[in-house]
N, C-alpha and C positions, 0 to 999 in steps of 0.2 A: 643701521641708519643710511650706510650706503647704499643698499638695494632700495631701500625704500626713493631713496634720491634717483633712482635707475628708475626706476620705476614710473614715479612720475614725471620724466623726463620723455619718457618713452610715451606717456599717457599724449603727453601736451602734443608731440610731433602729429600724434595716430589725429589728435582736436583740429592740430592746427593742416595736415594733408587734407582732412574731411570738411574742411573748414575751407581749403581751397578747392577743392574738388566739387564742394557743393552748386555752383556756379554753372558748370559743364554738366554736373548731373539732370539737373535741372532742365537745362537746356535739351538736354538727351529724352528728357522723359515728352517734354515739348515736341521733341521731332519725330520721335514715336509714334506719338499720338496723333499727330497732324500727317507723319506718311502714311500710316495705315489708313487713314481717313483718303488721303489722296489714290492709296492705292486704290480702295474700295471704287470711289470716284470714276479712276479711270476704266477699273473690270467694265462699269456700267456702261460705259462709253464705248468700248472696244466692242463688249456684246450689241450695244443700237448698232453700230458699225457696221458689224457681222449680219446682223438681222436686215440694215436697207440694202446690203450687197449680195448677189447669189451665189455665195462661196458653197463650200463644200461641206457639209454642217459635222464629217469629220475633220477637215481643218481647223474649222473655226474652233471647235473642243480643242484640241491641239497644242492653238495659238493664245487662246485664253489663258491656261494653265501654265503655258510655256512665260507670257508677259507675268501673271501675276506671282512664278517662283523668281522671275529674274528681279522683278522690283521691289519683293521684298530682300534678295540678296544686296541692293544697293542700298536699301535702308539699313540693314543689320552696317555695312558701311562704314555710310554716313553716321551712325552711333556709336560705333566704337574708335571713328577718328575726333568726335566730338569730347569723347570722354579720355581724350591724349594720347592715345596709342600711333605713333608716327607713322606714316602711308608706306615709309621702307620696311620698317617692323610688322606691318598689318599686311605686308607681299610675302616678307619671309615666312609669315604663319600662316598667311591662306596657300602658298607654296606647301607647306610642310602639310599640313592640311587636306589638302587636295589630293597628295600623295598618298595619305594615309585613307584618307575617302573613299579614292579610287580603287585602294589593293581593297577593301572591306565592301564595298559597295558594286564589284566587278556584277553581279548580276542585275544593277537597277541599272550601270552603264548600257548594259546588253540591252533592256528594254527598253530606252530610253531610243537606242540607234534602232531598235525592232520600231519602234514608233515613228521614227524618222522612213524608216522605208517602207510602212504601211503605208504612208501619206503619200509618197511618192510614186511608187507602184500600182497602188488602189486595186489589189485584190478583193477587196469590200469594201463597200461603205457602208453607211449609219443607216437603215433599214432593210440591206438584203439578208436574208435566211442562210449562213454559212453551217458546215461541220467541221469544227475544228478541234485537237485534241481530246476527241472521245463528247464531243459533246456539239448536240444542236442547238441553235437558237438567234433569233433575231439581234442585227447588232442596236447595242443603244447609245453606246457610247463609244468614242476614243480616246483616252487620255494617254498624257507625254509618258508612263509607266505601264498603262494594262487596258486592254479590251473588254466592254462590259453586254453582256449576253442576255438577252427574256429568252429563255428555256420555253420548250411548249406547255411545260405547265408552271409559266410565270413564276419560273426560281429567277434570281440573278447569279449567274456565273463572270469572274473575272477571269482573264486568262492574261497572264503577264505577255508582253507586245515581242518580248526576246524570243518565246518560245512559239507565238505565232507565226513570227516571222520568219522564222528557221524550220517548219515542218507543214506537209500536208494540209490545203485549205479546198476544202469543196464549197461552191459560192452556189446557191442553188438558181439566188436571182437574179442571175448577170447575164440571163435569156431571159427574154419573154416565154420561149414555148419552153416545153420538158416533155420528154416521150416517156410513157410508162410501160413497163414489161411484166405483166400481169402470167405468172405460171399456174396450169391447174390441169391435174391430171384423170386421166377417163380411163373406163374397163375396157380391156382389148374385146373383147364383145362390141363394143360401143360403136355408133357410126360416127366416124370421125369426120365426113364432110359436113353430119348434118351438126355437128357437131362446132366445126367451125363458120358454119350457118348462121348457127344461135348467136354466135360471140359476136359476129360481124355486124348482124341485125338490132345486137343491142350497145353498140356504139354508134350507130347510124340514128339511133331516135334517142342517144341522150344528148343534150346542148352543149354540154360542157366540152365534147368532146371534138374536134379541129377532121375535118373530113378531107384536108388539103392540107399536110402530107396524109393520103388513105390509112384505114387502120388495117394491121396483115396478122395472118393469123400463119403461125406455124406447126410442124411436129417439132417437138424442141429434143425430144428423146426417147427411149423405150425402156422406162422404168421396169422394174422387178414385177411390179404389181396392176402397173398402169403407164399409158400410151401419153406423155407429157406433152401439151399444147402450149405456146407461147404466142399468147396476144400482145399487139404494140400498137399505140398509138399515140396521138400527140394531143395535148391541152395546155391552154395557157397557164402559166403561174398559178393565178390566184384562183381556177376552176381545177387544179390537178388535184387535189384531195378529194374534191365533192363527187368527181368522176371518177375514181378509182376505190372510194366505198360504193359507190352505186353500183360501178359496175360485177364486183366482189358478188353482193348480196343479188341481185337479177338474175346473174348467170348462175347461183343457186339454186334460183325459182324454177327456173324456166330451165335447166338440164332436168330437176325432179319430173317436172312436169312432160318430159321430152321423152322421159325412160332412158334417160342417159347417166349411166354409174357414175361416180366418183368416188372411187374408190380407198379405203384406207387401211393402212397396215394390219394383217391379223395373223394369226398364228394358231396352227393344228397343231394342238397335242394329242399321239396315238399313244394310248395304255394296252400293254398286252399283260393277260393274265399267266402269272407263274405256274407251274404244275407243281404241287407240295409232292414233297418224296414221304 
């Protein structure tokens, strides 16, 4: 009889806490709804923002992500001092918190500060063609955690902002020109001036290719098998591929056609016959 008296005793407290509590709850679910509503609101706002101003379109990614994690940290907040948790209590636990965050989360701090000094520095931005961490590709994005990549065959690669920011970054398009160094090797038989003739004559009649720095043609070496020529020239950005297959396949044509070898690795095997005993 007495537990049963405990019992509902205990019952009526749990009625009557949820009973006052419901009030706040309420209330909570209201502000909820109405700040994520707000937040949504303001993204919109910040992004028109971003769009009539000519910001940096990796900042602006940046600062988008960066306003909409802080405002919803103020909403979570504002809801749990709604639903009674006192602002000295709710310091000691985002204190404790924090702490705990921090030691567990040391790698999203790391890219978090990678992200703060990509923006600052601007070793790329949001369309040049980098190579970073074993991988090429156009940037598409920055966000406050990872850098997001189009591969040249339209993969998406993410690369966390900590590890970008701490190693090796080649930025391809952060010149207008780029000089390319085209290697290819001829038969020591071969004439070699007229040889670097050819090469000269067929970057002089392709378009793509910048005649102002000149194109030069070298000996680069004297391979095993063949006499190594190193062609250089200069092309814009967006014409260096179209000129650097072209020139590939031409100078194909036209050394065949010239009687000019190019030569590739072979190997003689001599067999000599055994005398049987």
């Amino acid at each position: 009889m007495e537990q049963l008296t405990d019992y509902q005793s205990h019952l009526q407290n749990a009625i009557d806490w949820l009973w006052n509590l419901t009030p706040n709850l309420i209330l909570a679910v209201l502000i909820l709804i109405i700040g994520l509503w707000v937040i949504r609101f303001l993204n919109r706002m910040v992004r028109k923002f971003f769009e009539k101003k000519d910001y940096d379109l990796a900042l602006e990614s940046f600062l988008q992500s960066f306003i909409s994690i802080a405002l919803k940290v103020l909403l979570f907040v504002l809801i749990v001092t709604q639903l009674g948790v006192k602002s000295s209590s709710l310091v000691a636990i985002v204190g404790a918190a924090g702490l705990a965050i921090g030691l567990a989360l040391q790698g999203s701090l790391a890219n978090f500060a990678g992200g703060v000094l990509i923006l600052t520095f601007k070793p790329f931005k949001i369309g040049d063609f980098i190579s970073a961490q074993g991988l090429d590709g156009t940037v598409k994005e920055i966000n406050i955690f990872t850098t997001k990549l189009n591969t040249f065959g339209n993969q998406l690669a993410i690369i966390p902002n900590g590890q970008l920011s701490n190693n090796s970054i080649v930025n391809y398009s952060a010149e207008k020109m780029r000089r390319d160094n085209i290697k290819v090797g001829i038969g020591y038989s071969s004439d070699i001036k007229k040889a670097k003739d050819i090469l000269l004559a067929i970057c002089a009649k392709n378009e793509n290719v910048l005649q102002d720095p000149a194109p030069e043609v070298y000996v680069d070496s004297l391979g095993d098998s063949s006499v190594d020529l190193s062609l250089r020239y200069w092309a814009m950005n967006d014409d260096f591929w179209a000129a650097h297959f072209h020139i590939l396949e031409t100078l194909k044509y036209q050394f065949d056609a010239a009687g000019i070898e190019i030569p590739f690795p072979q190997r003689v095997v001599h067999q000599t016959k055994s005398t049987a005993l």
